[in-house]
C-alpha positions in Angstrom: 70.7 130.4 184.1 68.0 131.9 181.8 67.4 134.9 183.5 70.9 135.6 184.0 71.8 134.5 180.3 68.9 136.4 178.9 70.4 139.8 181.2 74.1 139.7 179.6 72.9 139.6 176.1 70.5 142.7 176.8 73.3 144.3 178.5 75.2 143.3 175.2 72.8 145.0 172.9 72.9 148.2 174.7 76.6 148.2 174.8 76.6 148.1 170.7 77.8 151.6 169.8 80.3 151.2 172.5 81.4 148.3 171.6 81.6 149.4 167.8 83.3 152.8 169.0 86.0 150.0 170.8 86.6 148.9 167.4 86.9 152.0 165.5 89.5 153.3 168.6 91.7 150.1 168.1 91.7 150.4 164.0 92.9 153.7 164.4 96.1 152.7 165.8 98.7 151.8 163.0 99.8 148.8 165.0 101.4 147.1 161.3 104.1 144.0 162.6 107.1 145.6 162.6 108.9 142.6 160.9 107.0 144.3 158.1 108.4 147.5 158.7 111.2 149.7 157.0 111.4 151.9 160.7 110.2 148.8 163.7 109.5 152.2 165.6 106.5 153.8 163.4 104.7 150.7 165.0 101.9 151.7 167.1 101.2 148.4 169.1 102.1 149.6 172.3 100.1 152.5 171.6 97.0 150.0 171.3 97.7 147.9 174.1 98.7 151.0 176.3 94.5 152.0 175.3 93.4 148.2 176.3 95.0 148.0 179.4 93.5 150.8 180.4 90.2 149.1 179.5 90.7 146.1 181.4 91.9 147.8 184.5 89.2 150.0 184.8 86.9 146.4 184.8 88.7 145.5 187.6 90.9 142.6 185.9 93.9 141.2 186.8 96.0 142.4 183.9 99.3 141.4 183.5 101.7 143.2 180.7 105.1 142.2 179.5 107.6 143.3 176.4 108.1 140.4 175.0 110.7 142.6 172.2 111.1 146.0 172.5 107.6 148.1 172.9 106.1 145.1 171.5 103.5 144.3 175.1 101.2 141.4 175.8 98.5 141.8 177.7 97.3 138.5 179.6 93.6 139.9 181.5 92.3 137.6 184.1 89.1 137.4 186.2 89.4 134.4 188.7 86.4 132.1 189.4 85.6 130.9 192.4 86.2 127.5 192.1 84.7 124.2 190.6 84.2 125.3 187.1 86.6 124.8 184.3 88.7 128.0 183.1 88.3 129.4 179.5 91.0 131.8 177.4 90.2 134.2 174.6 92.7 134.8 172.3 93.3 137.9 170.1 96.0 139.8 168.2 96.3 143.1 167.5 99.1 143.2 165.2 98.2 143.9 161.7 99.8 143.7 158.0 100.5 146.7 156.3 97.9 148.4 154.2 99.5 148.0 150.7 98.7 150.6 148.2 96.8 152.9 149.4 95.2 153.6 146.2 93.6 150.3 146.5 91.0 151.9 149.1 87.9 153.3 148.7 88.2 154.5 152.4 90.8 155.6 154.9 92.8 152.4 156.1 93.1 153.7 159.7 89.2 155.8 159.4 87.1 153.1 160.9 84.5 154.7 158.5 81.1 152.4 158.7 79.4 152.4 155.8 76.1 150.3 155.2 76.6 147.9 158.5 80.2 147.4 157.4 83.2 149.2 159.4 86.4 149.4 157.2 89.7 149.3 158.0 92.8 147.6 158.5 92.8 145.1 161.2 88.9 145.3 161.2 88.3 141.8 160.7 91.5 140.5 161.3 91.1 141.1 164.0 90.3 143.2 166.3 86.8 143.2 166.3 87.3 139.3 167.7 89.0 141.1 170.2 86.4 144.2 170.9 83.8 140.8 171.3 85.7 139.2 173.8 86.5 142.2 175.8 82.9 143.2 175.4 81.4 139.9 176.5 84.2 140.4 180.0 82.4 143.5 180.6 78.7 142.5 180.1 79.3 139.7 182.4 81.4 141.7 185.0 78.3 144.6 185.0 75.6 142.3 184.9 77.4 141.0 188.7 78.1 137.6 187.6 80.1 135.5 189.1 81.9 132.3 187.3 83.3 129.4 188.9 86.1 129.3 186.8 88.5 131.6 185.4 88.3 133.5 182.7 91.8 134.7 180.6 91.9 137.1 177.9 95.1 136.7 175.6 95.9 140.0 173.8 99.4 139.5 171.9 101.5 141.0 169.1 102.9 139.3 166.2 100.5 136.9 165.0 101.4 138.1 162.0 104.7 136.9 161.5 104.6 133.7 163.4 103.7 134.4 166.7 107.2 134.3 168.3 106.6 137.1 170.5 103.1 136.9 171.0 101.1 133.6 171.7 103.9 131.6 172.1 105.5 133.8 174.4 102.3 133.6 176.9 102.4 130.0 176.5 105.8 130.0 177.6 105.1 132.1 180.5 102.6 129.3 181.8 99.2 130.4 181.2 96.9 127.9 180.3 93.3 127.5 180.2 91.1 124.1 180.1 89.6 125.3 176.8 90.9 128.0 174.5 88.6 130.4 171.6 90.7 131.9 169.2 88.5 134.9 168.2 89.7 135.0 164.4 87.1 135.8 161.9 84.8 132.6 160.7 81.5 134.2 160.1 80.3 132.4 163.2 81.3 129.3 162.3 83.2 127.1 164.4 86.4 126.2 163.3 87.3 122.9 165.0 90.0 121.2 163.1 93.5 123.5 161.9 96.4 121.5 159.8 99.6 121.9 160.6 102.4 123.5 158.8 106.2 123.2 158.5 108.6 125.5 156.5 111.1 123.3 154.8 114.4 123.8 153.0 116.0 121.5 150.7 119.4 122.0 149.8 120.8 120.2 146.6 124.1 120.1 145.6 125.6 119.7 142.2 129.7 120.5 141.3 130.4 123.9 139.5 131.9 124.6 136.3 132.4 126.6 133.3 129.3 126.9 131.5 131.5 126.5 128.4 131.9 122.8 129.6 128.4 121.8 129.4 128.3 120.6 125.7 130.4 117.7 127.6 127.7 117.2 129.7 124.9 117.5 127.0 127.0 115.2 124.5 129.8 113.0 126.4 132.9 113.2 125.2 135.2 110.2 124.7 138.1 112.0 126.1 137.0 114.2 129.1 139.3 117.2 129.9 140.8 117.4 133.1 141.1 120.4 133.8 138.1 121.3 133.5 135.7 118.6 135.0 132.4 118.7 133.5 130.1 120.0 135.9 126.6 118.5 137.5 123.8 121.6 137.2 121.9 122.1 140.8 118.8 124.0 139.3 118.7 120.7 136.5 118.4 118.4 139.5 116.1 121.1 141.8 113.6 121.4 139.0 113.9 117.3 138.3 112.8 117.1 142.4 110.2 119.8 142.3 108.7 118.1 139.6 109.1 114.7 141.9 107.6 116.3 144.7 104.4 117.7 142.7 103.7 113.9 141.8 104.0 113.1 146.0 101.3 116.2 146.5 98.7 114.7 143.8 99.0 111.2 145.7 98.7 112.7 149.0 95.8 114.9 147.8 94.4 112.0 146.5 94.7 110.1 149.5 94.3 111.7 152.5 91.0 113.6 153.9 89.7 115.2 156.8 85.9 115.7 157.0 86.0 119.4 158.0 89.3 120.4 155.1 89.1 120.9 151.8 89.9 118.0 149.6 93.6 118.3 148.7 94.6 121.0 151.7 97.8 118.6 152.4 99.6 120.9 150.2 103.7 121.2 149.9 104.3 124.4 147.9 107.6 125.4 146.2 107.8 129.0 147.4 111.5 130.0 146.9 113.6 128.8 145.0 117.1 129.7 144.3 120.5 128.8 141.9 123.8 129.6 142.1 127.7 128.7 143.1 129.2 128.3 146.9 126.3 127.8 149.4 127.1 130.6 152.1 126.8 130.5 156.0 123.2 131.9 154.9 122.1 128.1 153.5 122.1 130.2 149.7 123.8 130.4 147.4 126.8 132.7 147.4 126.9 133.8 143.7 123.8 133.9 141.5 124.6 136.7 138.7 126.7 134.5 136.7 125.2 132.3 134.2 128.7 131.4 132.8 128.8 129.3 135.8 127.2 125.8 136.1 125.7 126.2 139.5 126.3 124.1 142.0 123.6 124.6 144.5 120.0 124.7 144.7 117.7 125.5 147.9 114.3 124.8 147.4 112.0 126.2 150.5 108.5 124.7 150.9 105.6 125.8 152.9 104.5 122.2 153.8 100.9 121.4 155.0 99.3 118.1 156.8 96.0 117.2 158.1 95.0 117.9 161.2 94.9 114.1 162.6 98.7 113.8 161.3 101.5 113.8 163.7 104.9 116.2 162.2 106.8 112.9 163.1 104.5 110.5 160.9 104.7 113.4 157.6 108.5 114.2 158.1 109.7 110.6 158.4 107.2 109.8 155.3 108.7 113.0 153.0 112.6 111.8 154.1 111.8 108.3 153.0 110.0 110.1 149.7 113.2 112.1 149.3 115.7 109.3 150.1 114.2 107.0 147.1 114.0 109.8 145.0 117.7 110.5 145.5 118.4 106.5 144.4 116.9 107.5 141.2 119.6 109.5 140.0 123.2 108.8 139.5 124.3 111.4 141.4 122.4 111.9 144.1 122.7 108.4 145.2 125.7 110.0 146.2 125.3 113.4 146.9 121.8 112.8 148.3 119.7 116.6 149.4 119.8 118.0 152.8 116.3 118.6 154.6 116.1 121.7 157.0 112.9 121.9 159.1 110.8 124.4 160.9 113.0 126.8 158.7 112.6 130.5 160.6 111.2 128.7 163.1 107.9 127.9 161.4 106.1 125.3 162.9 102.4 125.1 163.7 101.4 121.7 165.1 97.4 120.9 163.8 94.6 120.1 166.2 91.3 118.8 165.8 89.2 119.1 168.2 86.0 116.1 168.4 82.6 117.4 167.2 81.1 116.1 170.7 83.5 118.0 172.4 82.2 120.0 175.6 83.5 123.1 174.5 82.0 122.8 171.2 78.8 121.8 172.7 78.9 125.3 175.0 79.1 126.8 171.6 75.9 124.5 170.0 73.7 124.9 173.1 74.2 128.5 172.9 73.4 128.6 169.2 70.5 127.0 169.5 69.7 129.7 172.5 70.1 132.9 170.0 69.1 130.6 166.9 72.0 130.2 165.1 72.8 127.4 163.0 75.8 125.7 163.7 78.4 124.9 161.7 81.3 123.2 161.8 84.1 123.8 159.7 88.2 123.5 159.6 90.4 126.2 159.0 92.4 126.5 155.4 95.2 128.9 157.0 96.9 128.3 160.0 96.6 130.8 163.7 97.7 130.9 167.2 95.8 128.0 168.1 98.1 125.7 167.1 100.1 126.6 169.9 97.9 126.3 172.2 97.0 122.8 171.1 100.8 121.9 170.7 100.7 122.8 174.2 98.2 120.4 175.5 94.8 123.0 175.6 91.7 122.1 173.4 91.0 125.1 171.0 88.8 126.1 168.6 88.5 129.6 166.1 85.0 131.7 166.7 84.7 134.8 165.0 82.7 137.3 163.3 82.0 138.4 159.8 84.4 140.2 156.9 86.5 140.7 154.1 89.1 141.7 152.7 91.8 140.3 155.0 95.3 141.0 153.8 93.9 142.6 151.0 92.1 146.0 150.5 89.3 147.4 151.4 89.0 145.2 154.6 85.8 145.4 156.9 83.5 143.6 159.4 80.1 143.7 159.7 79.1 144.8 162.9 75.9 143.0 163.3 78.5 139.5 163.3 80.2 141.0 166.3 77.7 141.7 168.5 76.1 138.3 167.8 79.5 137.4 168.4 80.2 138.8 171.7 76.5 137.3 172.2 78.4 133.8 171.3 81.3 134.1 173.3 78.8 135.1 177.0 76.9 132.0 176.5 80.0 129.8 176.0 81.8 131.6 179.4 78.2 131.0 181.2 77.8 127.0 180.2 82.1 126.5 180.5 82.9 128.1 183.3 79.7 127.8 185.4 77.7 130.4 187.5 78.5 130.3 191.0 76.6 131.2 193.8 
């Protein structure tokens, strides 16, 4: 095991301006989600994946592509073991966000220009250098003449960035599955073991419309009301009266509830949209909402709603219903008009995992730290990724990446000294998980 571990990361280090040119080739292609797109077609991911298939063919993988939406390909790359060891996936995207303003950058978005030990560009971090590491550490062990007992998947998919509908959950769906999964995201080469989960939510409150000229009978009662014109009950008044309720629930949870590896407070439920108006449409929003003459009779609130990684959905929805349910008693009329709860609104819904710190997978990752002398560390991650479908799906994941900045922001870049050590990271892991045969 040594001799053979000590060969593949020699190989490694003289594959480093390959695998740094593999990088530069795959930020070079403009493969922005087209979700995010004013023309879907100026996409270039099939362009990208059309250069990494290539790739993996010409290692003599078993790749298997797919549209999962028009010209938007997963690639699923397999070598199979040959038996009695347990199989291992690496996952990657290669969809990116757009670049923003351009002005923002001191170098081209698209130039993979390196400048001291950093390469910039879009996508750099985020992440297709994850993905140059995992295809680099496939090739180092295929050259080197290893063979692994058990199989070894590489996962390259589009549209991470919008939810992963037609990416990782799509190879999910297909059936592949792996006994233990690395998400190659950037973590400075710390482990991530431990992801929250996450739930859009829409909460629809309804009031009963008027004349805004009415409401000095709602603001002072009258002792005569007018009927014809009903005094109306104000939607946004009783939205901003639950937001505020709901801010209150957040400190206490906050307050309450702690994972080791999370930040104190992560079990966020943020107000991100909200919106006022009369006559809620087949849309769930409000039909009218340029007429402040009106007293509005609808508000829709949509959260993006956050719990802890050891929290079931079922154990936080039921709790926030309850939550919203006594809230509702608390005012005259919503005890009778209580709000409607949408979940998983555009189909958001990332189930959490937390995977043990004595974990075997994690301990492939420790023993082969302590190998190349890194310090582990073990951290959870404050955003959410395509492992959580993976571990809604049964598989044990975790997030391993290399090095950056600048994510989703300008000026993004990776150090390349993190992804070498990284594809280092990622061959000793497929050595100790999937076993050396013969």
């Amino acid at each position: 095991m040594d001799a053979i571990e000590a060969g593949v990361y020699r190989r490694l280090d003289a594959m480093r301006d390959d695998i740094i040119k593999l990088t530069q080739d795959m930020v070079a292609f403009k493969s922005v989600n087209p979700r995010f797109m004013a023309d879907p077609a100026n996409s270039q991911e099939s362009d990208v994946q059309d250069y990494l298939e290539s790739r993996l063919k010409a290692l003599g993988l078993d790749v298997t592509r797919w549209e999962a939406e028009a010209r938007r390909p997963n690639l699923v790359a397999r070598r199979r073991g040959d038996g009695g060891g347990r199989s291992l996936a690496f996952n990657g995207h290669i969809d990116v966000v757009p670049i923003g303003d351009r002005e923002g950058w001191r170098y081209d978005p698209w130039g993979g220009d390196i400048v001291d030990g950093k390469l910039y560009g879009r996508g750099s971090v985020d992440m297709k250098a994850g993905v140059a590491a995992f295809i680099a550490t496939s090739e180092a062990i295929i050259r080197a003449g290893v063979k692994l007992k058990g199989d070894l998947q590489l996962h390259i998919v589009v549209d991470e960035e919008a939810g992963g509908f037609a990416g990782t959950r799509d190879v999910i769906k297909r059936g592949y599955r792996a006994d233990g999964v690395i998400v190659a995201e950037p973590t400075s080469g710390f482990i991530d073991a431990a992801e929250g989960g996450l739930s859009w939510l829409r909460v629809t409150i309804r009031g009963r419309a008027a004349h805004a000229g009415w409401r000095f009978a709602q603001i002072y009662p009258q002792p005569e009301p007018d009927a014809e014109n009903a005094e109306g009950v104000n939607a946004i008044e009783k939205g901003v009266k639950f937001v505020a309720a709901v801010r209150e629930l957040e400190r206490e949870w906050a307050h309450g509830r702690h994972h080791p590896l999370m930040p104190p407070g992560i079990t966020t439920i943020n107000p991100g949209v909200m919106v006022g108006g009369v006559g809620l449409g087949a849309n769930g929003l409000p039909q009218i909402t340029s007429n402040p003459a009106m007293i509005p009779d609808v508000c829709v609130i949509d959260f993006d709603f956050k719990y802890l990684p050891t929290e079931s959905f079922e154990e936080v929805r039921n709790e926030f219903e309850a939550f919203v349910a006594a809230f509702a008693r608390t005012d005259p009329w919503l005890r009778d008009h209580p709000p409607t709860l949408q979940w998983h609104l555009s189909n958001i819904d990332f189930p959490p995992f937390s995977t043990p710190p004595d974990h075997p997978l994690i301990k492939a990752v420790r023993d082969t730290h302590q190998k190349l002398g890194i310090e582990t560390v073990l951290t959870g991650k404050r955003a959410v990724t395509d492992a959580a479908f993976y571990a809604g799906a049964g598989m044990t994941p975790i997030i391993l990446g290399p090095a950056g900045a600048g994510l989703h922001g300008d000026n993004e870049y990776v150090e390349l000294d993190s992804v070498i050590e990284t594809a280092k990271v990622f061959a000793g892991v497929v050595l100790r998980w999937c076993g050396i045969a013969g």
